[in-house]
C-alpha positions as CSV (number, residue, x, y, z in Angstrom):
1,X,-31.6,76.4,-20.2
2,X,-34.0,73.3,-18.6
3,X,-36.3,72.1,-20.7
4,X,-38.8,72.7,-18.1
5,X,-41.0,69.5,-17.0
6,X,-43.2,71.8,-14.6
7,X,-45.5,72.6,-17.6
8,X,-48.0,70.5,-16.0
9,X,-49.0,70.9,-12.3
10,X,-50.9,69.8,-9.3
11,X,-55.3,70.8,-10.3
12,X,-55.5,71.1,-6.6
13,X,-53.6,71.0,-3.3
14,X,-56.2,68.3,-2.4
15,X,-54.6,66.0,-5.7
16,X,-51.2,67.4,-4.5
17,X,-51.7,65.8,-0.6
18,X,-53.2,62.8,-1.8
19,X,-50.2,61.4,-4.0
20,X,-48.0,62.9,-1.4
21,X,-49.6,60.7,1.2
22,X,-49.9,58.0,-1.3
23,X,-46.1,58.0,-2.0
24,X,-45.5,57.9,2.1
25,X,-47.8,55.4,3.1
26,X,-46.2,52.4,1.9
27,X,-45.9,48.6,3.1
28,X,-43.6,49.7,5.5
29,X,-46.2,51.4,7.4
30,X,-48.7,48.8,7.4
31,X,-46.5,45.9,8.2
32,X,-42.9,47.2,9.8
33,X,-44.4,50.1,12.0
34,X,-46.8,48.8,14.3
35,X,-44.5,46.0,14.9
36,X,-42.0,48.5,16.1
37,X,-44.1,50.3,18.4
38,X,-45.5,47.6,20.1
39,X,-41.5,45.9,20.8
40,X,-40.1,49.4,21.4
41,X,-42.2,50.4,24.2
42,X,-45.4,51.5,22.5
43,X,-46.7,54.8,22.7
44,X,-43.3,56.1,24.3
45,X,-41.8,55.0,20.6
46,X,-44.4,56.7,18.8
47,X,-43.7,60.0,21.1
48,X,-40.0,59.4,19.8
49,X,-40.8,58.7,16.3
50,X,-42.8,61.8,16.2
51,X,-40.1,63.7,17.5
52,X,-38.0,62.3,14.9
53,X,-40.5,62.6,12.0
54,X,-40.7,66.7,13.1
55,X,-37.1,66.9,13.4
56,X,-36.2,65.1,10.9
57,X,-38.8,64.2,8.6
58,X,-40.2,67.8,8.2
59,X,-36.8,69.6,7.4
60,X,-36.2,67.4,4.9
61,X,-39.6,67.3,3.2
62,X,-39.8,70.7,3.1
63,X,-36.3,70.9,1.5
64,X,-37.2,68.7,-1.1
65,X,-40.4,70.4,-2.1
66,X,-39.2,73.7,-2.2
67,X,-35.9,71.9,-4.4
68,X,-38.5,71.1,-6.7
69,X,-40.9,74.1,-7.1
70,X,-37.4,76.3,-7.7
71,X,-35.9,74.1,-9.9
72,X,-39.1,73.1,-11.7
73,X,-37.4,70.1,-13.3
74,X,-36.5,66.5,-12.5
75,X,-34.5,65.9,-9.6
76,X,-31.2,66.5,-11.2
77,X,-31.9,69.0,-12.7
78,X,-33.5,71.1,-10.1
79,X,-30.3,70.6,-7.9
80,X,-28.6,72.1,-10.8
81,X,-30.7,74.7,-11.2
82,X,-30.9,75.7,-7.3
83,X,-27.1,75.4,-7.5
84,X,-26.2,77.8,-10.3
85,X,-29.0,80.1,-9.2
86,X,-26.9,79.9,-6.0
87,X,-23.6,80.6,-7.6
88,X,-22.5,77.3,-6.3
89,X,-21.5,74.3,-8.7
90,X,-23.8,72.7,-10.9
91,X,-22.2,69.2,-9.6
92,X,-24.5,69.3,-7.0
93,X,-27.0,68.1,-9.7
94,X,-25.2,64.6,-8.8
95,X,-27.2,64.3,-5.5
96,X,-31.0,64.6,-7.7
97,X,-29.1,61.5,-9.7
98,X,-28.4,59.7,-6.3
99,X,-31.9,60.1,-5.0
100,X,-32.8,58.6,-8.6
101,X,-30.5,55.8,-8.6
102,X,-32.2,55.2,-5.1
103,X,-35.7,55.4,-6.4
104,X,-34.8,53.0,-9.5
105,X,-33.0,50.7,-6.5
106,X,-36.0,50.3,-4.5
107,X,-38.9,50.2,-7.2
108,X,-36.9,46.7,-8.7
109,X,-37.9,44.8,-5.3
110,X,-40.7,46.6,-3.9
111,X,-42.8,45.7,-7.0
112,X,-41.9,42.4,-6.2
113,X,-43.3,42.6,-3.0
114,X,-46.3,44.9,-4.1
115,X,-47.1,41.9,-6.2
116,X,-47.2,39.5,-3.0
117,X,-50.3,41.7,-2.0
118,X,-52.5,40.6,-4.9
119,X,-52.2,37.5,-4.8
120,X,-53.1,37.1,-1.0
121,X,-55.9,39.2,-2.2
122,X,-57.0,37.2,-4.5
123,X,-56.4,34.0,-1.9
124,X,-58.5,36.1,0.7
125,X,-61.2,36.6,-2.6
126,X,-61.8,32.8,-2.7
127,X,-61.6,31.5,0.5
128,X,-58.3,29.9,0.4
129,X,-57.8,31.4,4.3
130,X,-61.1,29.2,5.7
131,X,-60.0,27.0,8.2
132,X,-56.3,27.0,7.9
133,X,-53.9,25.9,10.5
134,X,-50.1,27.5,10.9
135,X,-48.7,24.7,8.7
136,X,-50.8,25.3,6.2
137,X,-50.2,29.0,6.3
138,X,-46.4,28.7,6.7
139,X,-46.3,26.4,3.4
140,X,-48.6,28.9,1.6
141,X,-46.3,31.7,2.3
142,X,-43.1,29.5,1.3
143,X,-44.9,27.9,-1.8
144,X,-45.7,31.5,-3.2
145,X,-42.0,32.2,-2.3
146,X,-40.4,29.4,-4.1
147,X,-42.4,29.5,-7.3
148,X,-41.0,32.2,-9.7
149,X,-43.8,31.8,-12.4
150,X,-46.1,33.0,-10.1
151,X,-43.9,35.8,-8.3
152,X,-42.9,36.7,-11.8
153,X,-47.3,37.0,-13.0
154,X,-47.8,39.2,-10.4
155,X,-44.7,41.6,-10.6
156,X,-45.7,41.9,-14.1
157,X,-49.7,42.9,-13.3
158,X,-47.8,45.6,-11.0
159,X,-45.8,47.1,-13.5
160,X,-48.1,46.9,-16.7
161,X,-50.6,49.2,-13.8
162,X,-47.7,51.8,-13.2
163,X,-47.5,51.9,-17.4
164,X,-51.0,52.6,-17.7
165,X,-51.4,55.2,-14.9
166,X,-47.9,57.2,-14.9
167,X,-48.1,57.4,-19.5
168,X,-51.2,59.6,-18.3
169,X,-49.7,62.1,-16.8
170,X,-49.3,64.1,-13.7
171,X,-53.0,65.4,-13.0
172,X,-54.5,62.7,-15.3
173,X,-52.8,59.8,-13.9
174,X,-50.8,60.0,-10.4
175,X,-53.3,62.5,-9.2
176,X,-56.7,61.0,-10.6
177,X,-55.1,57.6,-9.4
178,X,-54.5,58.9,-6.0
179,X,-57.9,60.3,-5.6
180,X,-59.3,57.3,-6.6
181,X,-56.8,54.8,-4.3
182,X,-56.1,57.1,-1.2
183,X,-60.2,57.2,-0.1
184,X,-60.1,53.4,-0.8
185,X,-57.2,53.4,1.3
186,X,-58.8,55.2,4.3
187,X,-62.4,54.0,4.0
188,X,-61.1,50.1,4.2
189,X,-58.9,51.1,7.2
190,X,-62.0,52.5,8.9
191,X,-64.0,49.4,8.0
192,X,-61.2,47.0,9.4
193,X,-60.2,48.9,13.1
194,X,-64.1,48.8,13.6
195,X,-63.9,45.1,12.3
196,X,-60.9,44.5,14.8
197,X,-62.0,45.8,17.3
198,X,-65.1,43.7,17.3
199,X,-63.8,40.5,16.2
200,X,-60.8,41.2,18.2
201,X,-59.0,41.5,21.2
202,X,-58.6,45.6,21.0
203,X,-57.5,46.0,25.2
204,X,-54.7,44.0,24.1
205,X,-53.8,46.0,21.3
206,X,-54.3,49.4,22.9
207,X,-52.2,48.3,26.0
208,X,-49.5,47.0,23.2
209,X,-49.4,50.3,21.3
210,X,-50.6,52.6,23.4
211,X,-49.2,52.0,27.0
212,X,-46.4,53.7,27.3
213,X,-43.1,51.5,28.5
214,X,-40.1,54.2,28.7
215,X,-37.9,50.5,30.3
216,X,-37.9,49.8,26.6
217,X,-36.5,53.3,25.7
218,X,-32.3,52.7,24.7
219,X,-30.2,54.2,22.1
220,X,-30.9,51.8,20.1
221,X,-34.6,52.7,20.2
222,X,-34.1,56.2,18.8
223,X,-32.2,55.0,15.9
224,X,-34.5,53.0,15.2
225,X,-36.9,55.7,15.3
226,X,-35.0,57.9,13.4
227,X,-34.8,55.3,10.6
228,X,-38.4,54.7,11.1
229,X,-38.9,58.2,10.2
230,X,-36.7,59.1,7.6
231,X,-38.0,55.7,5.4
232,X,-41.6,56.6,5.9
233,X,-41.8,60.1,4.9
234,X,-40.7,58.9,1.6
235,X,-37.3,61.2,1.5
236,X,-34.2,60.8,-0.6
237,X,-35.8,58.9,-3.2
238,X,-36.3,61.8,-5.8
239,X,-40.2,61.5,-5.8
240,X,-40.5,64.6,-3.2
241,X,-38.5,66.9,-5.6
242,X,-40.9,66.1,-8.7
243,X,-44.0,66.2,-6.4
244,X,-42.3,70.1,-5.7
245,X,-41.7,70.7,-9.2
246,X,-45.6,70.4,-9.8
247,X,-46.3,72.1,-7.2
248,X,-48.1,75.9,-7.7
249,X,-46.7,78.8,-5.8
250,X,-49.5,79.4,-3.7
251,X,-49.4,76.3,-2.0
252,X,-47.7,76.6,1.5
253,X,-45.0,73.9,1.6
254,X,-44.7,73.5,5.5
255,X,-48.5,72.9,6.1
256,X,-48.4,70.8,3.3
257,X,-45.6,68.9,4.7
258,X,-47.2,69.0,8.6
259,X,-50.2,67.3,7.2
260,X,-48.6,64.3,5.0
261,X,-46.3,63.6,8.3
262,X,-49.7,63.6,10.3
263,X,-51.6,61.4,7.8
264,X,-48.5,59.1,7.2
265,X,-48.2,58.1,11.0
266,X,-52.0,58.1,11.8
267,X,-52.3,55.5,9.1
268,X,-49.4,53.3,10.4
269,X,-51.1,53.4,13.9
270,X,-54.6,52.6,12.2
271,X,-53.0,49.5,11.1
272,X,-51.7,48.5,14.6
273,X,-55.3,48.9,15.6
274,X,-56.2,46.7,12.5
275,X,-53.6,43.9,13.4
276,X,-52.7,43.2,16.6
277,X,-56.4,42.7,18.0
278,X,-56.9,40.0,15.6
279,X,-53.3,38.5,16.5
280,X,-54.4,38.8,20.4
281,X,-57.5,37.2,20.4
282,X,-55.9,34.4,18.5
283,X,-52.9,33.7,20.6
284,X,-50.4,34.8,17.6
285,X,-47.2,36.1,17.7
286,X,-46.6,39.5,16.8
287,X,-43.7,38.7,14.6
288,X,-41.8,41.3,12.6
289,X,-42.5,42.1,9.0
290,X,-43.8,40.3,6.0
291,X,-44.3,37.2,8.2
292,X,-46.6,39.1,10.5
293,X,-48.8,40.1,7.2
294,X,-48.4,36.8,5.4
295,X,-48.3,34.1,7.5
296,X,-49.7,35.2,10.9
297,X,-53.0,37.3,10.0
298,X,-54.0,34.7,7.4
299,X,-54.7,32.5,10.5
300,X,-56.9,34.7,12.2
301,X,-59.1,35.3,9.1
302,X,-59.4,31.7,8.5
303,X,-60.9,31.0,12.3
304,X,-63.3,34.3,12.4
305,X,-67.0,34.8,10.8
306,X,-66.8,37.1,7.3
307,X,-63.5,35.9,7.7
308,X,-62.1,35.7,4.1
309,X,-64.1,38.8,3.1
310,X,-62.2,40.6,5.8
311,X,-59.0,39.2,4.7
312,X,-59.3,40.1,1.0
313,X,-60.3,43.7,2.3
314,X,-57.3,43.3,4.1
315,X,-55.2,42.7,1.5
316,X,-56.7,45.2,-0.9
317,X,-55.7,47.5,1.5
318,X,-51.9,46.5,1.4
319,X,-52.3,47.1,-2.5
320,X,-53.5,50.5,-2.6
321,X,-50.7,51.2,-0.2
322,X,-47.7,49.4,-2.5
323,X,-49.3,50.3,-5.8
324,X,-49.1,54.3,-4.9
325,X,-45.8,54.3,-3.4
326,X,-44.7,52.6,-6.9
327,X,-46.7,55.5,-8.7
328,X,-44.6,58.1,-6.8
329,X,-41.3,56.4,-6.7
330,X,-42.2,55.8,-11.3
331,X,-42.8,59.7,-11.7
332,X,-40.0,60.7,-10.3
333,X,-37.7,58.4,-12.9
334,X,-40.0,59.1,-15.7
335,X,-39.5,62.6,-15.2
336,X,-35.8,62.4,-15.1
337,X,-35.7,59.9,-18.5
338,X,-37.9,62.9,-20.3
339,X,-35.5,65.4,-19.4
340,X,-32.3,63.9,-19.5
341,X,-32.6,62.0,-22.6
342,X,-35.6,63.2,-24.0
343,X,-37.5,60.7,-24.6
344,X,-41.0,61.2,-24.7
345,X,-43.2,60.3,-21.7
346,X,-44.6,57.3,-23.0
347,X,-41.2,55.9,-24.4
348,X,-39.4,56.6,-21.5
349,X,-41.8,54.8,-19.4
350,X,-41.7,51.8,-21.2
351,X,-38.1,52.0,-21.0
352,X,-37.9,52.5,-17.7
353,X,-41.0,49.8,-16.3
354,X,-38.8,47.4,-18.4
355,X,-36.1,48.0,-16.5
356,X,-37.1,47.6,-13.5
357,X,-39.4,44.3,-14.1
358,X,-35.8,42.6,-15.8
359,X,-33.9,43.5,-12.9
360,X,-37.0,42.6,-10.5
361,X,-36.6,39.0,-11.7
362,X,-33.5,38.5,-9.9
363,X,-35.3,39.6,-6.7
364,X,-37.7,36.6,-8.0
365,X,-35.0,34.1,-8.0
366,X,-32.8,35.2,-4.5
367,X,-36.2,34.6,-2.8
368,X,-36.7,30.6,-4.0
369,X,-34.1,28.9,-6.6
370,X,-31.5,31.3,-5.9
371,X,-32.0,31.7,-2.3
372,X,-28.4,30.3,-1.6
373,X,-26.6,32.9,-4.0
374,X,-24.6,35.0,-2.1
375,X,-23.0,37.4,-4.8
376,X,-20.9,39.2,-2.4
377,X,-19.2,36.4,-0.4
378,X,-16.0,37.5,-0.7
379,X,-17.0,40.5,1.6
380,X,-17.4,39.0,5.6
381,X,-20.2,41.5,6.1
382,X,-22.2,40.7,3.3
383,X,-21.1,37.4,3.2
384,X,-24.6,35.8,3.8
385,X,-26.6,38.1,1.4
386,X,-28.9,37.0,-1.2
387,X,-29.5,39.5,-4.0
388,X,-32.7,40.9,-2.8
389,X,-30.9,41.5,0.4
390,X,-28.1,43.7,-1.3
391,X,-30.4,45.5,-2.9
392,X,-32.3,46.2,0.1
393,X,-29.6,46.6,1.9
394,X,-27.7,49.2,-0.6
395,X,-31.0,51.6,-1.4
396,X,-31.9,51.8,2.8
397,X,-28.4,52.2,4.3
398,X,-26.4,54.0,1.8
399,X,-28.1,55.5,-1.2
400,X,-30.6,56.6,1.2
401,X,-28.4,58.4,4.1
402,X,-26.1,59.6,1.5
403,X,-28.4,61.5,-0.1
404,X,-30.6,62.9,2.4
405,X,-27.2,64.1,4.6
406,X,-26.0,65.7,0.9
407,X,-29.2,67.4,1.0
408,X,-29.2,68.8,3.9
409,X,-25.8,70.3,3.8
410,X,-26.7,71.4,0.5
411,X,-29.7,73.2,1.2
412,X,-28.6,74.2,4.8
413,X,-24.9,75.6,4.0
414,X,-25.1,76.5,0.2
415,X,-28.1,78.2,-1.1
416,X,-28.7,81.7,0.1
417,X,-31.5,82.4,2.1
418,X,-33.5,84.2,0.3
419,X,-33.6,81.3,-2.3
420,X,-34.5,79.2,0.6
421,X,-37.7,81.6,2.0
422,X,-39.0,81.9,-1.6
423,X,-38.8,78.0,-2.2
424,X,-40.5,76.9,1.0
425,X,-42.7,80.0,0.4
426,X,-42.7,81.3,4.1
427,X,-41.2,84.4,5.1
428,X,-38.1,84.8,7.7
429,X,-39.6,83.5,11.5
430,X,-39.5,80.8,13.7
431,X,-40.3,78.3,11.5
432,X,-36.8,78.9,9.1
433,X,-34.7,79.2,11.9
434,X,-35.5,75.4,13.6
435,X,-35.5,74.2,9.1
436,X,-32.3,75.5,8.9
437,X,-30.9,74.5,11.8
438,X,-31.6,71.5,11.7
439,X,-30.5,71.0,8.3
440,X,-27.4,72.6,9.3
441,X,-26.5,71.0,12.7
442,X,-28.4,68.5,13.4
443,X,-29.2,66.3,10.6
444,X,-25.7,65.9,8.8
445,X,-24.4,64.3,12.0
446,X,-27.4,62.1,12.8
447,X,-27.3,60.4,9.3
448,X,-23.4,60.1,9.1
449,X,-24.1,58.4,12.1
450,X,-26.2,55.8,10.9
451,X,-24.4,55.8,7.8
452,X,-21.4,54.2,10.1
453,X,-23.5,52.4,12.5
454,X,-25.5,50.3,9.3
455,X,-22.1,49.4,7.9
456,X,-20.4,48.4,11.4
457,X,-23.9,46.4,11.7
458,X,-23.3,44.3,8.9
């Protein structure tokens, strides 16, 4: 029998929501999405995307909550239990490891990155933005890159943080921490599109993301709103299923799920409305990605009034967002280590947080001294890969795809349903019959799909 890890739950479905969103809203959002929109045809992307996220996303959320609250137990664990409960083999546990492996994956780079966000935050605290020219911003951006002390500094404040928050628990320390970080989140947000679109250039902006180009609109553009999607709901990365397993019966999972979709996109398009007027009215280029964040948007808060205060708002902003995806993403291994090897919580986490920073410094390295270190140049397609790429590479086009497509067949072919209704909570209507068919039809194929198209890509 499971040891169960569902002794503790969710206080509220308020708590519950907040983490949720937390765990969604990550760097991704802040800095990849409204990027996106704006080269993909602006708001006839976003139409697509949400089509996607309600196609896709939902399904699949609601899968892996309702995973959870039957299994009650980590990831693997709840697969098993779903399974046997099923009368279908308990080797289906296997996809609750993937999703974990992917989890573990992603948390060794992306607390690299989270750590990039405080120390532009503390550059923003202290002025270093005032009056700086690209050059100056280009070399700040590559100097931070290429020194592994301070890289290393900062990945370390990240993960001592996820030590003291996640050893306190579910409702004392991923829920108090997400109702303490998501109104931070939201309030700064507020405080900076009103700052934008002041200081800013906001017609621009709105014509960028909001004007709706369908010329734009290819094949290619709804894959990449489909992976847009399925990476920003936060699915196949184990943290869902836990979230489930803490989850009480009488919350309804599909509302639940409708409304961290809703508050996961509004935030991404809050920070197009935060970005691009102040890259507008400056004449920048709305580059892709980290550049975009780090390099670009330093230059605007340099040339403005309240500049620097702005920017280390900014910035604070971008850590609240990275800091709560890692707290998601760390409960959902920490869970698994307690129940799998049974080691207590606060072991396990030290275990785990060490982990992850030893194999985090190698992310540190591939990004300056070891930026030339292609481990896999024997294969043509990866022949140009640095180690943070691989990693990258690895958790977003296979661990990912694999197990979300595993789920979905899982979920949509194997478990009766009756175990299905009672683990979403809903009874038999409209709403089950699009789930399920999506899960069953639909879904499988798109991801095998991408599955082939990432690795012809390469």
């Amino acid at each position: 029998m499971a040891h169960n890890v569902a002794q503790e739950q969710w206080s509220s479905r308020r708590g519950f929501l907040l983490a949720a969103i937390g765990f969604s809203v990550g760097l991704g959002n802040i800095w990849r999405f409204p990027y996106v929109v704006g080269e993909n045809g602006g708001s006839a992307f976003v139409i697509i995307y949400l089509l996607c996220a309600f196609a896709i996303g939902l399904p699949l959320l609601v899968t892996e909550l309702a995973i959870g609250r039957l299994g009650r137990s980590d990831p693997a664990e709840s697969y098993r239990v779903v399974a046997r409960n099923s009368g279908r083999s308990t080797r289906w546990g296997g996809v609750g490891a993937l999703a974990i492996a992917c989890v573990f994956v992603v948390l060794s780079f992306y607390t690299v990155l989270s750590g990039w966000t405080f120390d532009y935050f503390v550059r923003g605290v202290t002025g270093r933005f005032e009056g700086i020219d690209a050059a100056t911003s280009t070399a700040m951006f590559s100097g931070l890159m290429s020194n592994p002390w301070r890289l290393l500094f900062w990945h370390t404040v990240v993960n001592l943080l996820i030590i003291l928050i996640i050893r306190r628990g579910v409702q004392r320390g991923v829920e108090q921490a997400a109702n303490v970080l998501m109104p931070i989140l939201f309030g700064a947000l507020i405080v900076m599109v009103i700052y934008s679109a002041i200081a800013g250039d906001f017609g621009s902006a709105v014509a960028f993301l909001l004007e709706p180009d369908f010329s734009k609109v290819t094949a290619k553009t709804v894959m990449i709103a489909i992976g847009q999607a399925f990476f920003s709901v936060g699915v196949a990365m184990a943290t869902m299923i836990t979230f489930g397993a803490y989850l009480p019966d009488n919350i309804s999972i599909p509302r639940s799920a409708v409304i961290i979709i809703l508050a996961d996109t509004g935030v991404a398009m809050l920070a197009g409305f935060v970005i691009f007027p102040l890259v507008f009215a400056f004449g920048l280029e709305p580059s892709e990605g980290a550049g975009l964040i780090f390099q670009t948007l330093p230059l605007a808060f340099g040339q403005m009034a309240g500049g620097h205060l702005f920017g280390a708002l900014f910035f604070l902003l971008l850590i609240v967002a990275a800091l709560s995806s890692c707290l998601g993403g760390a409960e959902a291994v920490v869970s698994w280590v307690d129940e799998r090897w049974r080691i207590p919580r606060e072991k396990g986490i030290l275990y785990f947080v060490g982990t992850i920073w030893l194999i985090g410094i190698t992310t540190i390295m591939s990004l300056g001294e070891w930026s030339d270190v292609y481990p896999l140049s024997f294969v043509p397609a990866l022949a140009e890969e640095t180690i943070f790429d691989l990693l990258e590479w690895f958790a977003a086009n296979i661990l990912l795809l694999l197990g979300a497509a595993l789920t979905s067949i899982f979920f949509g072919w194997l478990v009766p349903k009756k175990t299905k209704l009672a683990g979403m909570g809903i009874s038999d209507g409209l709403f089950y019959v699009y789930a399920n068919a999506m899960m069953r039809y639909v879904i499988p194929p798109l991801l095998f799909v991408a599955l082939v198209l990432g690795l012809m890509e390469r």
